[in-house]
DSSP file (Angstrom, degrees, kcal/mol; ACC not computed):
  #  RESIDUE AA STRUCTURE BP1 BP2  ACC     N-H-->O    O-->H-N    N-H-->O    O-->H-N    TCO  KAPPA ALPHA  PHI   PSI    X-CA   Y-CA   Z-CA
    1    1 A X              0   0    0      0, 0.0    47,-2.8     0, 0.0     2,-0.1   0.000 360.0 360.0 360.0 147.4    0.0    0.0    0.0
    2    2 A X        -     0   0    0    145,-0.4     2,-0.3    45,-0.2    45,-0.2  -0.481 360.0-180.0 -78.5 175.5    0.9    3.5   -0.5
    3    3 A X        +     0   0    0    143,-0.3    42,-1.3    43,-0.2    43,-0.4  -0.945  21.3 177.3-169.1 152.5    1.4    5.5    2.8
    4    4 A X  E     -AB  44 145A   0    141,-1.5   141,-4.9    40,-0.3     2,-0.4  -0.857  32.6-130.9-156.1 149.0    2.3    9.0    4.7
    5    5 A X  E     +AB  43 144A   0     38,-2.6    38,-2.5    -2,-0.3    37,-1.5  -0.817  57.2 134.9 -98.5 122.5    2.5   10.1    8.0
    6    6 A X  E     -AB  41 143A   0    137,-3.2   137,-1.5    -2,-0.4     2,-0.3  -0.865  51.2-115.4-152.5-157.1    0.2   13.8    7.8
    7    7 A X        -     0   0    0     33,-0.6   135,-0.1   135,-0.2    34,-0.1  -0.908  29.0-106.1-146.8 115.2   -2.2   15.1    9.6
    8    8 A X        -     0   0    0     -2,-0.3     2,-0.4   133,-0.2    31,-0.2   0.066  31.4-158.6 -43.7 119.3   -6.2   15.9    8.5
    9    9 A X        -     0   0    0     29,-1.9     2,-0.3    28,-0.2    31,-0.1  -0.840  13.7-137.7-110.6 157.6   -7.2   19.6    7.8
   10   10 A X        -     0   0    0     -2,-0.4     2,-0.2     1,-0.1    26,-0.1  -0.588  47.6 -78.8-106.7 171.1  -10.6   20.6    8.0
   11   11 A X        -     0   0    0     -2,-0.3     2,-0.2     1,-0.1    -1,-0.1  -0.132  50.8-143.6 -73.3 135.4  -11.4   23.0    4.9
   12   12 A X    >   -     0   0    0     -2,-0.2     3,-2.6     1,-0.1     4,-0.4  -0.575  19.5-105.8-104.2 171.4  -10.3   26.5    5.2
   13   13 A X  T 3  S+     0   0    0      1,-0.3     3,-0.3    -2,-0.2    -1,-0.1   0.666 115.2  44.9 -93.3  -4.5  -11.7   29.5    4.2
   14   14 A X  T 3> S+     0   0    0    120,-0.6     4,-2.2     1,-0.2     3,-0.5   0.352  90.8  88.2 -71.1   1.9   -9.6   30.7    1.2
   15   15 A X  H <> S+     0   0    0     -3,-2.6     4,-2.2     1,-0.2     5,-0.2   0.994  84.5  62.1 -67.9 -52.9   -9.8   26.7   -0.3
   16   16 A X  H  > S+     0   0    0     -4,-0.4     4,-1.3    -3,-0.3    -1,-0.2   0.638 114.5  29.9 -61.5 -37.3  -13.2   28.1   -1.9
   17   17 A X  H  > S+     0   0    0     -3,-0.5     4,-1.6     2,-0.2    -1,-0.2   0.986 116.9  55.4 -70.1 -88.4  -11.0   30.8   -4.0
   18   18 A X  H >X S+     0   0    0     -4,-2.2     4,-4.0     2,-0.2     3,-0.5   0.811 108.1  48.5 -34.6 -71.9   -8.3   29.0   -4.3
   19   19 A X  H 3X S+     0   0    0     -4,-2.2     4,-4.8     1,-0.3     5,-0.5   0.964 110.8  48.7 -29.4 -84.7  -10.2   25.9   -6.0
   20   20 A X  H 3X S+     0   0    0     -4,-1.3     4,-1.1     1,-0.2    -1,-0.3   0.815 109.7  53.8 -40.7 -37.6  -12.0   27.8   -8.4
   21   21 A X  H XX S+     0   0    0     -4,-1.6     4,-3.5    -3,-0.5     3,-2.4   0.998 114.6  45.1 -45.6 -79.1   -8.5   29.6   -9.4
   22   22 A X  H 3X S+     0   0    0     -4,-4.0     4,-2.4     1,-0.2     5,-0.5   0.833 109.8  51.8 -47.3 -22.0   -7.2   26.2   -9.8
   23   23 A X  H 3X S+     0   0    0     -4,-4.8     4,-1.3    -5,-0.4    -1,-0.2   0.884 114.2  44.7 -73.6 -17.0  -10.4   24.8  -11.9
   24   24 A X  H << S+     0   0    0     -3,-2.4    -2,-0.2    -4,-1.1    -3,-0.2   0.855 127.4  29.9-113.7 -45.7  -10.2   27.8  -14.4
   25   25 A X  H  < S+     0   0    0     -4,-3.5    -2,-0.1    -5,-0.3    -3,-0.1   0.989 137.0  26.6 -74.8 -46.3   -6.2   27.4  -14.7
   26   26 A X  H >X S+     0   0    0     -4,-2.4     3,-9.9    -5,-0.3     4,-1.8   0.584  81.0 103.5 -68.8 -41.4   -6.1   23.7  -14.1
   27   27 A X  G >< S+     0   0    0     -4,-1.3     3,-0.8    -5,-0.5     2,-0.6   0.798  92.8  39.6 -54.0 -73.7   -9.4   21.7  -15.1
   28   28 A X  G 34 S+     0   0    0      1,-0.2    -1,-0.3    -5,-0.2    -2,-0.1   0.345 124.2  34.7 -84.6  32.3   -7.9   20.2  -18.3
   29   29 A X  G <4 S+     0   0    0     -3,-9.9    88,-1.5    -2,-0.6     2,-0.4   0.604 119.9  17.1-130.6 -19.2   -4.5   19.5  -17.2
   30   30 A X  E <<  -H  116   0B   0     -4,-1.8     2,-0.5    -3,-0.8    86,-0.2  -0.830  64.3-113.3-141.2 162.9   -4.8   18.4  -13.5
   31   31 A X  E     -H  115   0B   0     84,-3.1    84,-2.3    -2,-0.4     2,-0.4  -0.851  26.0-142.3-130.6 128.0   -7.0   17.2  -10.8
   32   32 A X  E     -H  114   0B   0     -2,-0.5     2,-1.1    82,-0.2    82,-0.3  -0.365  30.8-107.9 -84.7 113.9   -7.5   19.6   -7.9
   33   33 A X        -     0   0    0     80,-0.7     4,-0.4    -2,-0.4     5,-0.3   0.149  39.0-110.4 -48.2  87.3   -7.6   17.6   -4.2
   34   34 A X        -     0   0    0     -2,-1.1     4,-0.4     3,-0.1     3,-0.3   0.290  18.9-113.2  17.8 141.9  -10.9   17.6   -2.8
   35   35 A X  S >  S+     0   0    0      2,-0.2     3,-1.2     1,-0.2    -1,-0.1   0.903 119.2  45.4 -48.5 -49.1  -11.9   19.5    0.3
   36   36 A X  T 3  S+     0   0    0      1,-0.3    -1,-0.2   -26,-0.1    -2,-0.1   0.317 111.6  59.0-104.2  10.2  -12.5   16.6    2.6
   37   37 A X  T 3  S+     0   0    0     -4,-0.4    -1,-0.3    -3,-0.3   -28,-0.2   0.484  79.6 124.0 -93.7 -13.2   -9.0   15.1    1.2
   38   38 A X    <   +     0   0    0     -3,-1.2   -29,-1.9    -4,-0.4     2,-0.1  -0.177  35.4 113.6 -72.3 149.9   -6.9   17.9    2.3
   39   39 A X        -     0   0    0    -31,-0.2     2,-0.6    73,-0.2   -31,-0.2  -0.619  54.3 -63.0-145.8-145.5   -4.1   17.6    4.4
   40   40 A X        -     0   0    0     71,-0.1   -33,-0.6    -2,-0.1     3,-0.2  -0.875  25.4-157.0-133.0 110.4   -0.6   17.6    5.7
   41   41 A X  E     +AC   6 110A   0     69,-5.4    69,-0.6    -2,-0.6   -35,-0.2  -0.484  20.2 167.0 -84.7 168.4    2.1   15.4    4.4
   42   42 A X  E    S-     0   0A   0    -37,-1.5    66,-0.4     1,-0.2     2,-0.3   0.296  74.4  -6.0-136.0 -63.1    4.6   15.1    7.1
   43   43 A X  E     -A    5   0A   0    -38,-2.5   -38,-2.6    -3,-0.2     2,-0.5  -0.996  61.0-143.2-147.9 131.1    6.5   12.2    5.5
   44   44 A X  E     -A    4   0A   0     -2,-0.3   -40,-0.3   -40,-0.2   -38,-0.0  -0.810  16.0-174.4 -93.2 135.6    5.6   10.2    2.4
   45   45 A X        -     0   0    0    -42,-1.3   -41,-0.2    -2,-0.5    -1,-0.1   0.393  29.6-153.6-106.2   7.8    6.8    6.0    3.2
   46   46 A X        -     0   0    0    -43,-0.4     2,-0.7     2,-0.1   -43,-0.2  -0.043  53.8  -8.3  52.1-152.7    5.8    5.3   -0.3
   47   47 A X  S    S+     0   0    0    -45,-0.2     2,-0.3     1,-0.0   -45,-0.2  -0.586  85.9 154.7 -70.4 115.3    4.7    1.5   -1.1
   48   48 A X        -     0   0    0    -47,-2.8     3,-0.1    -2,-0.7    -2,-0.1  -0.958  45.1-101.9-144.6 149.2    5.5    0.1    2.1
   49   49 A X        -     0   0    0     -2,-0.3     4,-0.5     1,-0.1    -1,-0.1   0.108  26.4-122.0 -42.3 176.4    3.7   -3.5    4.0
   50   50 A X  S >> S+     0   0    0      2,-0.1     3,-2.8     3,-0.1     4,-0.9   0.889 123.9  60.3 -86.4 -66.8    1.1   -3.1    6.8
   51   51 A X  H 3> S+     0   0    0      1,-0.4     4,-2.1     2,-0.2     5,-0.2   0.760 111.4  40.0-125.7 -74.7    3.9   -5.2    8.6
   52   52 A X  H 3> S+     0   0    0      2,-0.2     4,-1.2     1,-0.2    -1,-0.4   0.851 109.2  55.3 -34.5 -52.0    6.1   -2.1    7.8
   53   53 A X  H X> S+     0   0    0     -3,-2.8     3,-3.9    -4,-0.5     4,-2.0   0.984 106.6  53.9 -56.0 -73.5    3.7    0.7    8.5
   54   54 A X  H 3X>S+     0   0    0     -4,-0.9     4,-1.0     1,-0.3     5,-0.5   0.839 113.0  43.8 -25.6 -71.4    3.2   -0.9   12.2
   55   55 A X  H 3<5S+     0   0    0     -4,-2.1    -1,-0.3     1,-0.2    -2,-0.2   0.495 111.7  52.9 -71.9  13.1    7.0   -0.7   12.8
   56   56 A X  H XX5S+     0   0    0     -3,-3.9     3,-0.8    -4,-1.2     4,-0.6   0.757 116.4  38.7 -38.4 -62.0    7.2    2.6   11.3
   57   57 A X  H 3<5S+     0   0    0     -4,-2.0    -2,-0.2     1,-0.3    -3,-0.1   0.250 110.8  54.7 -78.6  21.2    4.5    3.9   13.6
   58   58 A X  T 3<5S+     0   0    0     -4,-1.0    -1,-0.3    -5,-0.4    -3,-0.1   0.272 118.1  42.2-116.6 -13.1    5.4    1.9   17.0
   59   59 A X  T <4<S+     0   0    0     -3,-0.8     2,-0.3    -5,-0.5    -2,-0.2   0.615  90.0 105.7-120.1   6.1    9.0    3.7   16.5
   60   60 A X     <  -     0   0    0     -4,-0.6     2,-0.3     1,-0.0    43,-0.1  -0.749  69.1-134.9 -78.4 136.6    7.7    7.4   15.3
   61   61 A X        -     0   0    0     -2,-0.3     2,-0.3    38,-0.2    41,-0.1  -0.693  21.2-140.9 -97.5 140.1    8.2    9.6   18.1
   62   62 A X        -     0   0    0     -2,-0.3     2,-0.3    40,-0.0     0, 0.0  -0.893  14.2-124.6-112.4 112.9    5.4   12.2   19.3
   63   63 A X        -     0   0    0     -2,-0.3     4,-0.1     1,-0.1   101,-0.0  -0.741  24.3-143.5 -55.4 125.1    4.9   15.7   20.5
   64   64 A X  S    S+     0   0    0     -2,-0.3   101,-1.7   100,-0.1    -1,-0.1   0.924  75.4  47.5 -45.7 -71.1    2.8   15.6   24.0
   65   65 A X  S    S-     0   0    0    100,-0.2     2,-0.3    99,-0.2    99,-0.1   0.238  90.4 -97.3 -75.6 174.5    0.7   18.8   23.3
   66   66 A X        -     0   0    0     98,-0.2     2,-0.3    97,-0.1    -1,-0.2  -0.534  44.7-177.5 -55.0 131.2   -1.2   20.2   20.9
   67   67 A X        -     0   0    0     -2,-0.3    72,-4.6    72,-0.3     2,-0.4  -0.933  21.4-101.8-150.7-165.1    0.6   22.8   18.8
   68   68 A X  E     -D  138   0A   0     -2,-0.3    27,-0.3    70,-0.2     2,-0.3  -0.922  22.2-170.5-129.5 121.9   -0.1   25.3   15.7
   69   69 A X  E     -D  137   0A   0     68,-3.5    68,-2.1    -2,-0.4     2,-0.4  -0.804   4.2-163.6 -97.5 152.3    0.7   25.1   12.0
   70   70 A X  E     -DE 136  92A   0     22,-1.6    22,-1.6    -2,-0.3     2,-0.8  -0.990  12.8-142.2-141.9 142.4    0.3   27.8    9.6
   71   71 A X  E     +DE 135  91A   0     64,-1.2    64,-0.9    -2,-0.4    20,-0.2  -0.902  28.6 169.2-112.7 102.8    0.3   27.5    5.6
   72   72 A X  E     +     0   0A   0     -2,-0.8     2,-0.4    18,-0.6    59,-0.3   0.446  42.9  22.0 -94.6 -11.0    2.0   30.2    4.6
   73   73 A X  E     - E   0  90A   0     17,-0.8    17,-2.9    60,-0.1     2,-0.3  -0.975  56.5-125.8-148.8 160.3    2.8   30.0    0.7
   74   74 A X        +     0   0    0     -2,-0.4    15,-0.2    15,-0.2     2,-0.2  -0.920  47.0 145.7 -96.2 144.5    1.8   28.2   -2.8
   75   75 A X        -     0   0    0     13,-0.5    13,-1.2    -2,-0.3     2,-0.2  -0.376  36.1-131.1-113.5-141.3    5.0   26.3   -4.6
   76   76 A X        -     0   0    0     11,-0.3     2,-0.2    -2,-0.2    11,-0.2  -0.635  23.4 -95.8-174.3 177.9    5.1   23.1   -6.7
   77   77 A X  S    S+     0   0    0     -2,-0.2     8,-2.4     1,-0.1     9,-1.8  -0.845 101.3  44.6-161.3 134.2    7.2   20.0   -6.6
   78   78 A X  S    S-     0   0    0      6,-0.3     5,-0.2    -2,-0.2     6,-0.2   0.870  79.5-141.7 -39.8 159.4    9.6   19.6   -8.4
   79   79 A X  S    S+     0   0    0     -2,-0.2     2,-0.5    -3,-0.1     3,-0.1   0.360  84.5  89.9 -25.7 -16.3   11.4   23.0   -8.1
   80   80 A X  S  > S-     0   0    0      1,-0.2     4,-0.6     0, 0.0     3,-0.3  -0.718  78.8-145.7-120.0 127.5   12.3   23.0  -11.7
   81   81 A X  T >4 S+     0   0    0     -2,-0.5     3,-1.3     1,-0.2    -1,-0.2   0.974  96.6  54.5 -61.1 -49.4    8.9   24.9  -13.2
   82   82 A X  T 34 S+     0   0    0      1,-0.3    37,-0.2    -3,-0.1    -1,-0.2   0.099 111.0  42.2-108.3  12.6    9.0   23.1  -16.1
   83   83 A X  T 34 S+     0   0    0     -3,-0.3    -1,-0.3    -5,-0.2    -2,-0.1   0.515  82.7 126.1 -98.7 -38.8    9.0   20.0  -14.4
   84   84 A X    <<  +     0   0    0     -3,-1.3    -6,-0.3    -4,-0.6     3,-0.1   0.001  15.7 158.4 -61.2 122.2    6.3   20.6  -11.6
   85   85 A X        +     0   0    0     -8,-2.4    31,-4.1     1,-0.2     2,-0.8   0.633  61.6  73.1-116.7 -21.4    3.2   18.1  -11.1
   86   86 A X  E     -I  115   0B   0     -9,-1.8     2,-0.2    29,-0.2    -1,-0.2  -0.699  59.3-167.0-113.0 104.7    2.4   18.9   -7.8
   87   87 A X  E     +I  114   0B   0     27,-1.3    26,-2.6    -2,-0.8    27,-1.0  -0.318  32.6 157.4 -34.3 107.6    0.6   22.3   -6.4
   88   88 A X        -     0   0    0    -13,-1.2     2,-0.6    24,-0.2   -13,-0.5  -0.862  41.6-110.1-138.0-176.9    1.0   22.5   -2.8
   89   89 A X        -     0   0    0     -2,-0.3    22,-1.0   -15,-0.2     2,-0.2  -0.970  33.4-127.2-114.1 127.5    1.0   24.9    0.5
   90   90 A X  E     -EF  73 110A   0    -17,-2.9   -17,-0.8    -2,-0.6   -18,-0.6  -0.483  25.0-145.6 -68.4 134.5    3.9   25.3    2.0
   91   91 A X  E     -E   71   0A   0     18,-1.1     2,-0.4   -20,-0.2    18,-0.4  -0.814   9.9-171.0 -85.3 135.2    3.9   24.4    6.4
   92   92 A X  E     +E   70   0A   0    -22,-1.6   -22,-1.6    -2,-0.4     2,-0.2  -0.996  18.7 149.7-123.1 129.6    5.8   26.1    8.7
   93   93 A X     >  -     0   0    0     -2,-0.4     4,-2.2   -24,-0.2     5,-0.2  -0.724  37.2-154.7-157.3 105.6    6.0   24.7   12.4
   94   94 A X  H  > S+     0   0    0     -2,-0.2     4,-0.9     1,-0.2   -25,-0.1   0.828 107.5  49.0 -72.3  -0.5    8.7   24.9   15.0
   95   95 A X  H  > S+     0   0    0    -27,-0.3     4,-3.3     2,-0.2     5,-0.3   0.904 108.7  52.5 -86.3 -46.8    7.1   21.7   16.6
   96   96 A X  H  > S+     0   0    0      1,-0.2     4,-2.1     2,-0.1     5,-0.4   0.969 109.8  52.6 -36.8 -69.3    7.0   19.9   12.9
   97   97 A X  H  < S+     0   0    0     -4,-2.2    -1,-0.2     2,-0.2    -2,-0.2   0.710 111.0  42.9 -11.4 -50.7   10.8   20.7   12.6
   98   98 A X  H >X S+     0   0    0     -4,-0.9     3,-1.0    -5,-0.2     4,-0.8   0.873 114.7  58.0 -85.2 -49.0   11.5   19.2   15.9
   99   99 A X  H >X S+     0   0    0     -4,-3.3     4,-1.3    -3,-0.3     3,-1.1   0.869 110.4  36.2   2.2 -95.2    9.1   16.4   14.6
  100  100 A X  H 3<>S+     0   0    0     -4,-2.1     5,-4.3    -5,-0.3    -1,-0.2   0.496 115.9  58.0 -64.8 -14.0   10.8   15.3   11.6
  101  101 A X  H <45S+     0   0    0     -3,-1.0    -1,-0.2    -5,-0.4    -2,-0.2   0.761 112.2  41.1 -90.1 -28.9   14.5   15.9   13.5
  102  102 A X  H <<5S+     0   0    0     -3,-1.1    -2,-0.2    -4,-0.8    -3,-0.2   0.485 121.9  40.8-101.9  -4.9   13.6   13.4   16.4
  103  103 A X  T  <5S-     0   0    0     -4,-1.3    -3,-0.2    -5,-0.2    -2,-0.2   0.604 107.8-120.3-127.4   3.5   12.0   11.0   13.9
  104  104 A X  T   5 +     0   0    0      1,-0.3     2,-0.4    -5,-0.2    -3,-0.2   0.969  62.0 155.6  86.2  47.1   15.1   11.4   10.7
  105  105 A X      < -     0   0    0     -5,-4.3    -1,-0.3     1,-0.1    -2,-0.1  -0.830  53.9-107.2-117.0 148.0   11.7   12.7    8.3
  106  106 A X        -     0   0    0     -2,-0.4    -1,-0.1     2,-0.1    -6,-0.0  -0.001  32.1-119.2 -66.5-172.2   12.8   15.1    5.1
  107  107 A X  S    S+     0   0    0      2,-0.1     2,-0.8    -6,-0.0   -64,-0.1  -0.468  80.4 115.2-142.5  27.5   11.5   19.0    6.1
  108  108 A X        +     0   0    0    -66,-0.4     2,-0.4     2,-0.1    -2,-0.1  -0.877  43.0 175.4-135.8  85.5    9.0   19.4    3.0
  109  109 A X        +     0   0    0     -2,-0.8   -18,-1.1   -18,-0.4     2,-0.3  -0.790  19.7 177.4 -97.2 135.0    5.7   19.6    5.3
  110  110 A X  B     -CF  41  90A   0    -69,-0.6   -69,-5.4    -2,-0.4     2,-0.4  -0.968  45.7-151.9-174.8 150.4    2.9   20.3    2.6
  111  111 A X        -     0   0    0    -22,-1.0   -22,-0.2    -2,-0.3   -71,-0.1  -0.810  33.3-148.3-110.4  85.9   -0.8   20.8    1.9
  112  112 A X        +     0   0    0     -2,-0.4   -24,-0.2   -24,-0.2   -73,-0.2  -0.223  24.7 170.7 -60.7 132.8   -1.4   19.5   -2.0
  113  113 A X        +     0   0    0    -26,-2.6   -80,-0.7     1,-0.4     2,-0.3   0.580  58.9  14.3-127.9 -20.5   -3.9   21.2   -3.7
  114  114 A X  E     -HI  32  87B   0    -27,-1.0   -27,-1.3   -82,-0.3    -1,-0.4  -0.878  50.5-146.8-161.6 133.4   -3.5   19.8   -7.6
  115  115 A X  E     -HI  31  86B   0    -84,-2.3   -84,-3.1    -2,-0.3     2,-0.4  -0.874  29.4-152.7 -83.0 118.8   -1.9   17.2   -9.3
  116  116 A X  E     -H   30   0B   0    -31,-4.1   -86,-0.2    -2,-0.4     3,-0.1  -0.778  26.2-163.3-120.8 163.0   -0.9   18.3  -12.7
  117  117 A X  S    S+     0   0    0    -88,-1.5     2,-0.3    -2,-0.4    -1,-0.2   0.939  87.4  19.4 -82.9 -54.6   -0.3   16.6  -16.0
  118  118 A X  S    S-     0   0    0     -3,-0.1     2,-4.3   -33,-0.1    -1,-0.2  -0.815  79.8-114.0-104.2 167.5    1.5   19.3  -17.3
  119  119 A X        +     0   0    0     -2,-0.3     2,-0.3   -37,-0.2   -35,-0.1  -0.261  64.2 128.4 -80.6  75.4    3.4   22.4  -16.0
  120  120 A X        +     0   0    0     -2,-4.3     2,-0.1   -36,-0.1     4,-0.1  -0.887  63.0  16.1-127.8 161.2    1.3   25.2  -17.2
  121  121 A X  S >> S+     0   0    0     -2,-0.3     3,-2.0     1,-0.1     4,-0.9   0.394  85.0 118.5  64.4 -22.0   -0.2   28.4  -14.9
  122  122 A X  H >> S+     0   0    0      1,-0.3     4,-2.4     2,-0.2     3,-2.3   0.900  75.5  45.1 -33.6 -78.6    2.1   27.9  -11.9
  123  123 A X  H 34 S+     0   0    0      1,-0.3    -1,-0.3     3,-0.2    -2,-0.1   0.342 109.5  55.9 -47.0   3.6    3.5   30.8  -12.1
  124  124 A X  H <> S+     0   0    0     -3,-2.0     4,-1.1     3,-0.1    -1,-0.3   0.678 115.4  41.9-114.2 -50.1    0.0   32.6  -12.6
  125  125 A X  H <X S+     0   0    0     -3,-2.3     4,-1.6    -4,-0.9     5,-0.2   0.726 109.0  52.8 -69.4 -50.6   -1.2   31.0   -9.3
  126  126 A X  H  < S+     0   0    0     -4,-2.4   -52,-0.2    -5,-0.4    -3,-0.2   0.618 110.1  55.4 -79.6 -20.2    2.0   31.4   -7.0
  127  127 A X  H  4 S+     0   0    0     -5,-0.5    -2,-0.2     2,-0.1    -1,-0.1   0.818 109.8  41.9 -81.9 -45.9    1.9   35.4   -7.9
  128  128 A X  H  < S+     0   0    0     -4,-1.1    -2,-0.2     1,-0.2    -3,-0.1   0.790 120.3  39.7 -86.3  -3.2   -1.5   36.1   -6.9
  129  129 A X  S >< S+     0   0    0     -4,-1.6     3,-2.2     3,-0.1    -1,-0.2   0.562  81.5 129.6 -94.0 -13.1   -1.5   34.3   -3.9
  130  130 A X  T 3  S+     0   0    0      1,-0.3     3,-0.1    -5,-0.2   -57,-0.1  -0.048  72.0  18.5 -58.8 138.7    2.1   35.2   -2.7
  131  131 A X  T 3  S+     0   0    0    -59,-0.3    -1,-0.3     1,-0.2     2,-0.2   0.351  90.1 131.9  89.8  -6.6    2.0   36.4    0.9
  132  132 A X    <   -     0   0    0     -3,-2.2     2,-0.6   -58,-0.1    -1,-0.2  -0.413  52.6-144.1-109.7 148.6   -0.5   35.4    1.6
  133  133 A X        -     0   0    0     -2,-0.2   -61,-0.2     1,-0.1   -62,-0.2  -0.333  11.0-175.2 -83.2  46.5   -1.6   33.3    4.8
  134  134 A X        -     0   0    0     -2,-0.6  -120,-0.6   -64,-0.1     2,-0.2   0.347  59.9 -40.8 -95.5   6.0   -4.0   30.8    4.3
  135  135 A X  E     -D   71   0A   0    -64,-0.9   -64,-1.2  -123,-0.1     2,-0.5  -0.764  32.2-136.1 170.5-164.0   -4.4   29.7    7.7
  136  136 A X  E     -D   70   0A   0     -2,-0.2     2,-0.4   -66,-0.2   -66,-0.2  -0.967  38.7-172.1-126.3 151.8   -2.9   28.9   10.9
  137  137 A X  E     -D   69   0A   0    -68,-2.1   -68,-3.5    -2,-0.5     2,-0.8  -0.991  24.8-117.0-147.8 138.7   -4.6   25.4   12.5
  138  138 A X  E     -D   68   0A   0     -2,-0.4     2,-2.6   -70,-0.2   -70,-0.2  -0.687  26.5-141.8 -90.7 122.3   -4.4   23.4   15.8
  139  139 A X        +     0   0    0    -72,-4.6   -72,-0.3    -2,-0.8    25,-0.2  -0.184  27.6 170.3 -85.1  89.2   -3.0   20.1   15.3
  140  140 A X        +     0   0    0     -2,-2.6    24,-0.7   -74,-0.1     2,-0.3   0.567  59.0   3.3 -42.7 -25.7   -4.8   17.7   17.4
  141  141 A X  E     - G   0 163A   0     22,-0.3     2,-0.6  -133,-0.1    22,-0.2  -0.846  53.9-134.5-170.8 136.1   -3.4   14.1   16.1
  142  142 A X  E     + G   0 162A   0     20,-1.4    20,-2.1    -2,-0.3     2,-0.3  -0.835  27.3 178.7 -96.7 122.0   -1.3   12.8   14.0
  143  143 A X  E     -BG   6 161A   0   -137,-1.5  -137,-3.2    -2,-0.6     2,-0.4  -0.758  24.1-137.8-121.5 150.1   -2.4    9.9   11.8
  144  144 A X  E     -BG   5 160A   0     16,-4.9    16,-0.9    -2,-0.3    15,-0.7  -0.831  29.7-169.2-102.3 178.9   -0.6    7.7    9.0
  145  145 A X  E     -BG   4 158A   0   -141,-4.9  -141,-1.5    -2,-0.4     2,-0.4  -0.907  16.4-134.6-143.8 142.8   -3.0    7.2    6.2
  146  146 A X  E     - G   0 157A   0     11,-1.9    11,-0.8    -2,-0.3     2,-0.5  -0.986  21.2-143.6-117.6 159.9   -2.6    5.0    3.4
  147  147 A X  E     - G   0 156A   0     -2,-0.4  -145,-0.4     9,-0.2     2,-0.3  -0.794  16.6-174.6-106.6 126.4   -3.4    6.2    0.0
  148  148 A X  E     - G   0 155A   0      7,-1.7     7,-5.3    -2,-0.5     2,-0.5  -0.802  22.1-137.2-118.5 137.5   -5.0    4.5   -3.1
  149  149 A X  E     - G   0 154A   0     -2,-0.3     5,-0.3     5,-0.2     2,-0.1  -0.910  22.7-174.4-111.6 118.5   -5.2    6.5   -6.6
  150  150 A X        -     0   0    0      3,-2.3     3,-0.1    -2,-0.5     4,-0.1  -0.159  44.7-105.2-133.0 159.1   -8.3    6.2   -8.3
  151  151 A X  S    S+     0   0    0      1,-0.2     3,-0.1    -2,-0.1    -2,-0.0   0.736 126.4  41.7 -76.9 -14.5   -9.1    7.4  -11.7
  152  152 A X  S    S-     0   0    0      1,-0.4    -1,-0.2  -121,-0.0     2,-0.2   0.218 126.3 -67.1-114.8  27.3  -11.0   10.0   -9.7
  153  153 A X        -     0   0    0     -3,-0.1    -3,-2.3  -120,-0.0    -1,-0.4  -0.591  62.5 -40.9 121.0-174.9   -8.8   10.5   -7.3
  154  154 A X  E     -G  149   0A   0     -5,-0.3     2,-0.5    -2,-0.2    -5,-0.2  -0.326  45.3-156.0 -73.0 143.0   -6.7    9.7   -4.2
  155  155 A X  E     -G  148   0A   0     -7,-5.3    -7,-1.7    -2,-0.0     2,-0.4  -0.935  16.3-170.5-110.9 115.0   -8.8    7.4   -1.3
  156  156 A X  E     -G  147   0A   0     -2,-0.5     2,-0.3    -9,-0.2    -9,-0.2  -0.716   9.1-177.7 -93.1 161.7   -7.2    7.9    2.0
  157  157 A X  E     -G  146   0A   0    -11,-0.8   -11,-1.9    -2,-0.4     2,-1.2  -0.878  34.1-113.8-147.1 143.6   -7.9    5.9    5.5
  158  158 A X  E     +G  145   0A   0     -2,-0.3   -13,-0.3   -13,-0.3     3,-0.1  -0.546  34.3 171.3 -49.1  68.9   -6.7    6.3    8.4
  159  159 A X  E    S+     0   0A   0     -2,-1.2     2,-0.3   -15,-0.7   -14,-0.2   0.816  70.8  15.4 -70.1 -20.5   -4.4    3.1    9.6
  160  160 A X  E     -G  144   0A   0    -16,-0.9   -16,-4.9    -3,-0.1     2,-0.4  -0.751  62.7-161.8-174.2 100.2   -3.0    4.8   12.8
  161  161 A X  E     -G  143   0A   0     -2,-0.3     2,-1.0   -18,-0.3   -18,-0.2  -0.942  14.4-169.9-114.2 154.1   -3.5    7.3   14.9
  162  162 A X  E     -G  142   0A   0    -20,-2.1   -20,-1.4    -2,-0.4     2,-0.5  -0.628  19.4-149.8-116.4  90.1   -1.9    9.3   17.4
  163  163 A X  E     -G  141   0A   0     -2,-1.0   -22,-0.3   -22,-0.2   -23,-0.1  -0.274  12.8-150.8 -54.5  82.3   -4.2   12.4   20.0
  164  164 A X              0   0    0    -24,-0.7   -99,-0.2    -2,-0.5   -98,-0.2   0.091 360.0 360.0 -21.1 131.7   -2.5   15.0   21.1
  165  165 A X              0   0    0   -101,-1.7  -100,-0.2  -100,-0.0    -1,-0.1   0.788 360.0 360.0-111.5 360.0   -3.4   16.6   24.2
C-alpha cells in the first residue's frame, strides 16, 4: 500500500477561492484535491507492507501537546517549473521541525492542492496568492494514512493514529 504520516485539515476559508483559481487554470490538465482530502504530508513512506507501516508507527516519536501550523505559501514539486506536477502549501511549524528531527523525516511539510499533467499556470497561481496566509490550524493528532489512486482521485484511510493533548 501506498502511505504517509500527515495530519487531517478541516477546509479553510480561502480553499473556496483557491479551488475555483485552480479549476479555471487547471481543469484540463490536473486534478485539484478535494476539500474533505486535504491535508498535511509530514513524511511520504511510499509502497511500504502493513507489517512495515506498524513498525514505522510503534517507532515514530510524538509531541505531548497540541501545537499550531500555519500554511503560509503556494510552490510546486519539483522545483524546476517546467517539471512541476504537484501544487501544494507550504507548512511552517517549530514543533514539525522538531518532529521530523527526532523521527530522521525530510523538512518538506505540505498541503497539496492539484496534481498536474503538465506544468502550465504555476507561475499565474503562486503570484497572486504570494503572501498570503492561508491559515494557521491546531493540530490535534497525528495519523498515517494509506493512500490509493483512483481514476477520480486519491482514497485515503486512516491506519494509525496518534491524540494529542
Amino acid at each position: 500500500m501506498r502511505a504517509f504520516t500527515g495530519i487531517s485539515i478541516s477546509f479553510f476559508p480561502l480553499y473556496g477561492e483557491i479551488s475555483k483559481d485552480m479549476e479555471m487554470l487547471f481543469a484540463k490538465n490536473g486534478k485539484i484535491v478535494k476539500a474533505e482530502n486535504l491535508h498535511v504530508t509530514l513524511q511520504f513512506h511510499g509502497e511500504i507492507s502493513m507489517n512495515r507501516a506498524e513498525e514505522l508507527w510503534k517507532n515514530m516519536k510524538f509531541p505531548e501537546y497540541r501545537f499550531q501550523i500555519t500554511g503560509d505559501s503556494i510552490s510546486h514539486f519539483p522545483e524546476e517549473t517546467k517539471r512541476a506536477r504537484i501544487i501544494f502549501i507550504h507548512i511552517l511549524s517549530k514543533e514539525l521541525s522538531e518532529l521530523a528531527y527526532v523521527n530522521h523525516w525530510e523538512q518538506s511539510f505540505h498541503c497539496t492542492l492539484c496534481r498536474l499533467n503538465k506544468p502550465e499556470n504555476i507561475n499565474e497561481l503562486e503570484m497572486k496568492y504570494k503572501g498570503t496566509v492561508f491559515f494557521n490550524l491546531t493540530v490535534e493528532r497525528i495519523c498515517m494514512f494509506s493512500s490509493e489512486l483512483t481514476s477520480s482521485g486519491p482514497i485515503y484511510r486512516e491506519i494509525f493514529c496518534h491524540q494529542l493533548i
